[in-house]
TORKOL-4160 file (C-alpha; in steps of 0.2 Angstrom, whole numbers, padded with zeros to 4 digits, m for minus):
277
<pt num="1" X="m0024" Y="m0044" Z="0008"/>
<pt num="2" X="m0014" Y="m0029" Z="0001"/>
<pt num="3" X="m0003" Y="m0039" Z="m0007"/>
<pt num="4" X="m0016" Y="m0050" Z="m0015"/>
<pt num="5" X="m0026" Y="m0032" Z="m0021"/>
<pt num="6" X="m0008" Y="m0025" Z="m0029"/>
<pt num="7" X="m0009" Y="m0038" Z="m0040"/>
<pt num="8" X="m0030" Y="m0037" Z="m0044"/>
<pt num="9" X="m0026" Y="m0018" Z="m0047"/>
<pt num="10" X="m0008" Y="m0017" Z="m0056"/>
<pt num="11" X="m0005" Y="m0034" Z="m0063"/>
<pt num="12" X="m0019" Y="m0045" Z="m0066"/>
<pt num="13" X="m0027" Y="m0039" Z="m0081"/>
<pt num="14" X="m0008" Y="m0037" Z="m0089"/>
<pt num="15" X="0002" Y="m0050" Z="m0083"/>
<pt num="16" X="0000" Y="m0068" Z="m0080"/>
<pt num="17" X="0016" Y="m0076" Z="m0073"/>
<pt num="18" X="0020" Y="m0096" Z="m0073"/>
<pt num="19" X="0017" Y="m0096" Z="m0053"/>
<pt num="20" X="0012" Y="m0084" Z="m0040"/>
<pt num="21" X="0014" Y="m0088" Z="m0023"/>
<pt num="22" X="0011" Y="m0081" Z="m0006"/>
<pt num="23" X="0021" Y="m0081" Z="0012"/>
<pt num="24" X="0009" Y="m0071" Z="0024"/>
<pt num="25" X="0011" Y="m0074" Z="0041"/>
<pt num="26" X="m0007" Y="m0082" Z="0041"/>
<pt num="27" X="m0012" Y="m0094" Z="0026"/>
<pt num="28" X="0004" Y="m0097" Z="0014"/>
<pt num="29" X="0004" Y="m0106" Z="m0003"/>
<pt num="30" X="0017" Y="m0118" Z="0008"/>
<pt num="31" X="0006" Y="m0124" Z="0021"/>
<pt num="32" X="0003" Y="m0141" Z="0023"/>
<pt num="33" X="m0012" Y="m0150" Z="0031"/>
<pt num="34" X="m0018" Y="m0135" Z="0041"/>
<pt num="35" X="m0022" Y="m0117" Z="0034"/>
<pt num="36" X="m0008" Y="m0106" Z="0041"/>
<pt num="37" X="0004" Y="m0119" Z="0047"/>
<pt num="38" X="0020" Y="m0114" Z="0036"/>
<pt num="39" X="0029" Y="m0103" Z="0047"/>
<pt num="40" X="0036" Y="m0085" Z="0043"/>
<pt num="41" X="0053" Y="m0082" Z="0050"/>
<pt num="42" X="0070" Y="m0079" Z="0045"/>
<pt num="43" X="0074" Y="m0099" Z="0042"/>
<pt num="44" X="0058" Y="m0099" Z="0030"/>
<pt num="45" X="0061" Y="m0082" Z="0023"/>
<pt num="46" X="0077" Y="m0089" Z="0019"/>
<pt num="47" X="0071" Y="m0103" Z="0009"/>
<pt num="48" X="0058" Y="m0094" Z="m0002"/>
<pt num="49" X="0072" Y="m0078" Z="m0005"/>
<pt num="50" X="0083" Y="m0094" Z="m0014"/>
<pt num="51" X="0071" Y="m0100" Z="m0025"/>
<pt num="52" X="0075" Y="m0089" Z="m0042"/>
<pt num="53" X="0059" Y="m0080" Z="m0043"/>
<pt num="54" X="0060" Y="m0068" Z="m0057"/>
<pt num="55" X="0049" Y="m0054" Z="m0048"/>
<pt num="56" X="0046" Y="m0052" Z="m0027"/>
<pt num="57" X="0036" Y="m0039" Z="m0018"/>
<pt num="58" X="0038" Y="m0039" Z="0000"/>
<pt num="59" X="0025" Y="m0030" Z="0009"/>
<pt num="60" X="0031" Y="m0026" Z="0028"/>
<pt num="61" X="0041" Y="m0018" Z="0041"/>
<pt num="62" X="0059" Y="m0016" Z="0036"/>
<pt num="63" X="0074" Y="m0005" Z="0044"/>
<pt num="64" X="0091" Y="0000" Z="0037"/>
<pt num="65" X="0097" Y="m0020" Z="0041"/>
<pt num="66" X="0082" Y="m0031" Z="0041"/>
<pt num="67" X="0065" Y="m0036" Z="0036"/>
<pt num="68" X="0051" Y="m0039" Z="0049"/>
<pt num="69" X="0040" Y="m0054" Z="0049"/>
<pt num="70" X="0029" Y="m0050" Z="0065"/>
<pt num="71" X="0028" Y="m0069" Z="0066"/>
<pt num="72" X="0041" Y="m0080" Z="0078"/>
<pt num="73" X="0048" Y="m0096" Z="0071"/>
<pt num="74" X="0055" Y="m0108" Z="0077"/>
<pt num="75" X="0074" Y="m0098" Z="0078"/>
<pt num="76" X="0064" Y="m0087" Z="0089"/>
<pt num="77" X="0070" Y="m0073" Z="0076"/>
<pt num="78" X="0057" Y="m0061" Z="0070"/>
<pt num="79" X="0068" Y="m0053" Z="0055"/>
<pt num="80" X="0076" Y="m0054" Z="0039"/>
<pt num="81" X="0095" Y="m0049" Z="0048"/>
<pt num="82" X="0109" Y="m0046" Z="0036"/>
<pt num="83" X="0118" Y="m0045" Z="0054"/>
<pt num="84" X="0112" Y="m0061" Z="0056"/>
<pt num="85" X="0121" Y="m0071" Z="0040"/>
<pt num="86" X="0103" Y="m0071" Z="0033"/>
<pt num="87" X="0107" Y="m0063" Z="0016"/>
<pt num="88" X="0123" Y="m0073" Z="0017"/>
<pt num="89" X="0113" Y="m0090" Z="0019"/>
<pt num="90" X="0104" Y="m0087" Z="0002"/>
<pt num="91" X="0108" Y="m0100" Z="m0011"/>
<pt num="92" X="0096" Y="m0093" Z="m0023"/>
<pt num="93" X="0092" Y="m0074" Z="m0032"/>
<pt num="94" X="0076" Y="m0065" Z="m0032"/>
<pt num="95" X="0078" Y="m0055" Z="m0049"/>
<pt num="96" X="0069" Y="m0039" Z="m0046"/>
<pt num="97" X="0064" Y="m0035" Z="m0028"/>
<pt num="98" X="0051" Y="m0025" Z="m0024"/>
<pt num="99" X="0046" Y="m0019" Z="m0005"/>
<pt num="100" X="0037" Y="m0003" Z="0002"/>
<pt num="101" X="0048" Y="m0008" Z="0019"/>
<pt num="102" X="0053" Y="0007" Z="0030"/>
<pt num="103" X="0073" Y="0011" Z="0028"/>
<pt num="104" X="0079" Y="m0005" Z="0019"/>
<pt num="105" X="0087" Y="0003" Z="0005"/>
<pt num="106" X="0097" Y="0016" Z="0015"/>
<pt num="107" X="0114" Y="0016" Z="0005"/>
<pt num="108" X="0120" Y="0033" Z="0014"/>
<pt num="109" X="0115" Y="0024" Z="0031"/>
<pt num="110" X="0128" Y="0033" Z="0045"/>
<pt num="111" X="0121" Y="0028" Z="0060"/>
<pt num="112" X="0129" Y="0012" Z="0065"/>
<pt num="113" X="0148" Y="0005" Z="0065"/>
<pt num="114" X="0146" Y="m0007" Z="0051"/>
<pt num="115" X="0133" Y="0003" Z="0043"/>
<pt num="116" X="0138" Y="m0003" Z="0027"/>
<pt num="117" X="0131" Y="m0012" Z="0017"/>
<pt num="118" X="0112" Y="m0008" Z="0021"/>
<pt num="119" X="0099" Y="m0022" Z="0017"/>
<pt num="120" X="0097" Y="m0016" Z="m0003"/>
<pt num="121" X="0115" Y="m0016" Z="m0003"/>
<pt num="122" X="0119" Y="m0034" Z="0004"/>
<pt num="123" X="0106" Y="m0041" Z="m0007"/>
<pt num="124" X="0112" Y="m0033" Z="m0022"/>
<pt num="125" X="0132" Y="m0040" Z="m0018"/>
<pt num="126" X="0128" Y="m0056" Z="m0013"/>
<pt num="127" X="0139" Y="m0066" Z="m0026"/>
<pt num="128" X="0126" Y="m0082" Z="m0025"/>
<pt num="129" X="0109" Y="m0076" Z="m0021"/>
<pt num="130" X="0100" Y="m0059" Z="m0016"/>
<pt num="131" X="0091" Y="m0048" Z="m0029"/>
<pt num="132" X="0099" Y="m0041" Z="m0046"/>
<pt num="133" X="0086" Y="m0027" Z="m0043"/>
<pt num="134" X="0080" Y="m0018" Z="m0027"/>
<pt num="135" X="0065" Y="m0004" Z="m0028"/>
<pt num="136" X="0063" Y="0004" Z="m0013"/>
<pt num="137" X="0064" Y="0018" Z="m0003"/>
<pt num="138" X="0079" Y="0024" Z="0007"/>
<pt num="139" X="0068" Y="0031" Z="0020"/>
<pt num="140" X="0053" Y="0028" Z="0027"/>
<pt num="141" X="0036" Y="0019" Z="0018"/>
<pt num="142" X="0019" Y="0025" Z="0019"/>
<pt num="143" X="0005" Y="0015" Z="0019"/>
<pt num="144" X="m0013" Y="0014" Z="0028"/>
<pt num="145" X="m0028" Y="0001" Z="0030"/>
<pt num="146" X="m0041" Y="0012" Z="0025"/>
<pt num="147" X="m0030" Y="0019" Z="0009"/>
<pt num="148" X="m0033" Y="0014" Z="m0008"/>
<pt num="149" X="m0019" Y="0001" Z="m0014"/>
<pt num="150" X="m0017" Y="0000" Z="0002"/>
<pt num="151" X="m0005" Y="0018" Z="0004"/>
<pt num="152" X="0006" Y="0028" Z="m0008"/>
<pt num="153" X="0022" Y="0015" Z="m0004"/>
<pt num="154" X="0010" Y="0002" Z="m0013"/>
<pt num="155" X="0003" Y="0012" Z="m0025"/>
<pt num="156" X="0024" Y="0019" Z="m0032"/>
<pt num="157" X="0026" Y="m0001" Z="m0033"/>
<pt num="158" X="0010" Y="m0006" Z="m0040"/>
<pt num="159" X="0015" Y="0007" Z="m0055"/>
<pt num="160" X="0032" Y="0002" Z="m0057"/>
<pt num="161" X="0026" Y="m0017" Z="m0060"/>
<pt num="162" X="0013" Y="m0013" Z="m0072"/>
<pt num="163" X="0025" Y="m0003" Z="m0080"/>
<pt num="164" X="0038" Y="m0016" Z="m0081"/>
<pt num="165" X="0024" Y="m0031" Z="m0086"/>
<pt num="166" X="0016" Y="m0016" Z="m0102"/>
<pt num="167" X="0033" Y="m0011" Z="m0107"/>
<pt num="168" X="0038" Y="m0017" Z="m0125"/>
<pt num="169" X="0056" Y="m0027" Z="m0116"/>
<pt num="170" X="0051" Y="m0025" Z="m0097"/>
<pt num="171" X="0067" Y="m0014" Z="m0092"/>
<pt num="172" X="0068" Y="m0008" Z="m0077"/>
<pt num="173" X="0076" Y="0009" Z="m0078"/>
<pt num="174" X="0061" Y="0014" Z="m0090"/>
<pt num="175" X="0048" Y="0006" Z="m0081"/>
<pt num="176" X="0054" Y="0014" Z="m0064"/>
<pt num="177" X="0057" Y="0033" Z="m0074"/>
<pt num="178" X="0037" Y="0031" Z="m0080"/>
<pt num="179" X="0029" Y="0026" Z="m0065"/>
<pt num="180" X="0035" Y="0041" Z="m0055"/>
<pt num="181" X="0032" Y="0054" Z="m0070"/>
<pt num="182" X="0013" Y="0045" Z="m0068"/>
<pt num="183" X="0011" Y="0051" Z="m0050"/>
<pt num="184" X="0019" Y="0066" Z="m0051"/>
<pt num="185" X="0001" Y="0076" Z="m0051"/>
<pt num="186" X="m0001" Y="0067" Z="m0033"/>
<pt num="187" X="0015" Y="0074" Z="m0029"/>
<pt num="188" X="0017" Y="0096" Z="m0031"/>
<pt num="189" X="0010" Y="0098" Z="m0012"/>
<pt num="190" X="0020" Y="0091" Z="0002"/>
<pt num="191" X="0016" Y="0074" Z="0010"/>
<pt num="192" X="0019" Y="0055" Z="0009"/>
<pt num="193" X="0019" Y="0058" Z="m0009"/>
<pt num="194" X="0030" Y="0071" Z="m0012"/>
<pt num="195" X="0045" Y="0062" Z="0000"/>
<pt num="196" X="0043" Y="0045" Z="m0009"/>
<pt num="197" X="0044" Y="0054" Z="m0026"/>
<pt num="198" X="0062" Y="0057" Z="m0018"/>
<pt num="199" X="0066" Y="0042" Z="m0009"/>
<pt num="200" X="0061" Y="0028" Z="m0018"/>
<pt num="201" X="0074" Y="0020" Z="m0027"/>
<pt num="202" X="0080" Y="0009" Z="m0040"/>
<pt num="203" X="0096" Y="m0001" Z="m0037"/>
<pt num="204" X="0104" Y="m0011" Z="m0046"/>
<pt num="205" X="0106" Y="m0013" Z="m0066"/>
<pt num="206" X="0093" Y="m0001" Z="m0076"/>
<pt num="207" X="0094" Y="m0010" Z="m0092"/>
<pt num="208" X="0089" Y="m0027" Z="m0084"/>
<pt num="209" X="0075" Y="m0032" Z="m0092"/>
<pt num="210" X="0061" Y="m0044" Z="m0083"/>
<pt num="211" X="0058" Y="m0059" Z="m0092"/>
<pt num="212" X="0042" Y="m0057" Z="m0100"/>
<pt num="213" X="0041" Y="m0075" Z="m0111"/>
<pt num="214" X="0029" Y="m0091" Z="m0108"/>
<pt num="215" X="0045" Y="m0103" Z="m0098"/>
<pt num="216" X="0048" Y="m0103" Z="m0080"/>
<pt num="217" X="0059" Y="m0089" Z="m0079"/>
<pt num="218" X="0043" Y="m0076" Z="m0081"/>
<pt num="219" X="0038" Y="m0084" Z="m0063"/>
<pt num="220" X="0034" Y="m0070" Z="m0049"/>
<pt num="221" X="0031" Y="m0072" Z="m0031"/>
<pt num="222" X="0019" Y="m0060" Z="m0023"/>
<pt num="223" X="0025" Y="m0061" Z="m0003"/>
<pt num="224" X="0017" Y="m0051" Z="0012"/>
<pt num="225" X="0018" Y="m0052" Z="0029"/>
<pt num="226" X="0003" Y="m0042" Z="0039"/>
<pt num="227" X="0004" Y="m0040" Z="0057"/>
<pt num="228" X="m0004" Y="m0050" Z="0068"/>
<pt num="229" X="m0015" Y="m0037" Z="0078"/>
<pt num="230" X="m0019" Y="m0027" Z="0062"/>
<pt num="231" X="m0033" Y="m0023" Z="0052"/>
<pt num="232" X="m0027" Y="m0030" Z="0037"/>
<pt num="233" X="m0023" Y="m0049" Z="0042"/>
<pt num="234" X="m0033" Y="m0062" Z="0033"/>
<pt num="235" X="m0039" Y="m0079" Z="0042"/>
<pt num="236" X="m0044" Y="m0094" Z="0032"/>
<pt num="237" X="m0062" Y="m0096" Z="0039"/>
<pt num="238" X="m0068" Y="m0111" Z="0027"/>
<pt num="239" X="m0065" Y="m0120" Z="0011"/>
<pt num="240" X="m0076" Y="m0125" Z="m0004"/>
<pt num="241" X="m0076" Y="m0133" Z="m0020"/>
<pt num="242" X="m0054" Y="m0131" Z="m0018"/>
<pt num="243" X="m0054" Y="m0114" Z="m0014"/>
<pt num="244" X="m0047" Y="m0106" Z="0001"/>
<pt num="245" X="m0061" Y="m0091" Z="0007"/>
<pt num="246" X="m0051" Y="m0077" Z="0016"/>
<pt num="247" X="m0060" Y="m0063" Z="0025"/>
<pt num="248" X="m0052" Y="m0046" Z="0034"/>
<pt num="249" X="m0063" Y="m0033" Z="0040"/>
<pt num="250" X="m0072" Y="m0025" Z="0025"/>
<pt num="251" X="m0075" Y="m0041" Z="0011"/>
<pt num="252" X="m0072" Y="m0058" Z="0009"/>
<pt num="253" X="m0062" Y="m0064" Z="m0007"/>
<pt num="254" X="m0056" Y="m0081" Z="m0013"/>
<pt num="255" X="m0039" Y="m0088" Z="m0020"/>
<pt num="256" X="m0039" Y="m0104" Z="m0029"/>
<pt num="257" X="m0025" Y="m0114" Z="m0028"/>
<pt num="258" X="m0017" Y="m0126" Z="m0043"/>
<pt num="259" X="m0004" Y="m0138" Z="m0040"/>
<pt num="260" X="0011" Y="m0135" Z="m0055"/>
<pt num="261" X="0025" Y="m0149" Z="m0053"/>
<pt num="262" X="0032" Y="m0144" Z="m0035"/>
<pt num="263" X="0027" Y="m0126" Z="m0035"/>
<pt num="264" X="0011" Y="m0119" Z="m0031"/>
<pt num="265" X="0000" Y="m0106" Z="m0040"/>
<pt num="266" X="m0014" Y="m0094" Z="m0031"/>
<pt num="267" X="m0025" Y="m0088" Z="m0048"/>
<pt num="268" X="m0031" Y="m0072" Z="m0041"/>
<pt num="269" X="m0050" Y="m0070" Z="m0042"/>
<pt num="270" X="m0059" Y="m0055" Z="m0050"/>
<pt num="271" X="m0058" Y="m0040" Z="m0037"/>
<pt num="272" X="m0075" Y="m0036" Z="m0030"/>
<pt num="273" X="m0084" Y="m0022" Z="m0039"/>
<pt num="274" X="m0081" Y="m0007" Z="m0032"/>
<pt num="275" X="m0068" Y="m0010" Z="m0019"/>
<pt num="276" X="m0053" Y="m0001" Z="m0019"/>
<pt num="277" X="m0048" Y="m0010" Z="m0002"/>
């Protein structure tokens, strides 16, 4: 659901890339011939992490070595494990990576033996796949059901995307520099705020540039995994005329999905009037 409303808030109305796609640990873009039957662990993570998508935001759990699905697969693995070969395994890069995900981009991580690299850190090194950018904080995220974009962690990544799809080149050390001064308002009293103006990070190369043509290599992926027993998981309940009708607690909203040669696109609908979560 929050992942679906980053894009109505920050991205729809700016950016249109050639596919979107979704990995939610309920309806996906990959299932087959049942609503919610592509699974979400570190195997499938695996697969869609090597697909060359130029743009990723992953909205979960994270710590300083892994990414949490809150779904079991078939490995019976319920992370993303750089201890587990799983950034190793990748055979494909993610160009920028985007995630409000506790921890992940620790770099000054001292709390374990082989503490280095962090998540961020392995993604970023990896010679044949991971991410050429990482934003993300090196301590905790914040976010909340109830918030508006779904928590201050969503809203810093909402901005820096728009940023980077309104920006005259799409660079990434610009695009990261303006979104924080744009908060900076929200963030003179301490909170949640105030530490992610701190602790959010951009890794990697800040003159990289996000592909902002009409050809494949604009392509994003929009990826979120919800837990199970929250409020913000989405269940397909029904579908009509080719459209898949999701509903949480609060609205019901609707993704259309188009076949393009192998991928899939979701065009996002209009967000309701007046909803802000």
């Amino acid at each position: 659901f929050w992942s679906r409303r980053l894009a109505y808030d920050f991205l729809a109305d700016v950016y249109t890339p050639g596919t979107i796609a979704g990995l939610f640990s309920t309806v996906t873009s990959w299932d087959g011939s049942e609503p919610g039957d592509y699974g979400v662990s570190s195997a499938e993570i695996i697969d869609r992490f090597s697909e060359d998508w130029g743009l990723c935001y992953w909205f979960s759990h994270g710590s300083q070595y892994c990414f949490y699905t809150e779904t079991e697969g078939d490995d019976g693995l319920k992370v993303f494990d750089r201890f587990e070969g799983h950034v190793d395994a990748l055979t494909g890069h993610t160009a920028i990576f985007v995630t409000p995900a506790c921890q992940a981009g620790r770099f000054d991580w001292t709390g374990h033996e082989d503490r280095d690299p962090c998540l961020s850190e392995a993604l970023l090194r990896h010679p044949d796949g991971g991410a050429v950018i990482y934003h993300g904080s090196t301590r905790n995220g914040y976010g909340g059901d109830l918030d508006v974009y779904g928590g201050e962690s969503p809203h810093f990544a909402g901005g820096f995307m728009r940023e980077l799809a309104t920006s005259a080149d799409g660079q990434v050390g610009a695009a990261y520099a303006v979104s924080k001064a744009a908060l900076a308002d929200v963030c003179q009293e301490y909170g949640f705020y105030r530490t992610l103006m701190f602790t959010i990070n951009l890794q990697g190369d800040p003159a990289y540039c996000l592909p902002l043509g009409d050809d494949d290599s604009t392509r994003g992926i929009a990826i979120g995994v919800h837990d199970a027993a929250g409020a913000v998981r989405t269940e397909a309940t029904a579908t009509q005329d080719g459209a898949t009708v999701y509903e949480d607690s609060a609205e019901t909203h609707t993704i259309d999905p188009v076949a393009i040669d192998s991928d899939v696109a979701i065009e996002l609908a209009p967000a309701p009037a007046g909803n802000n979560g």
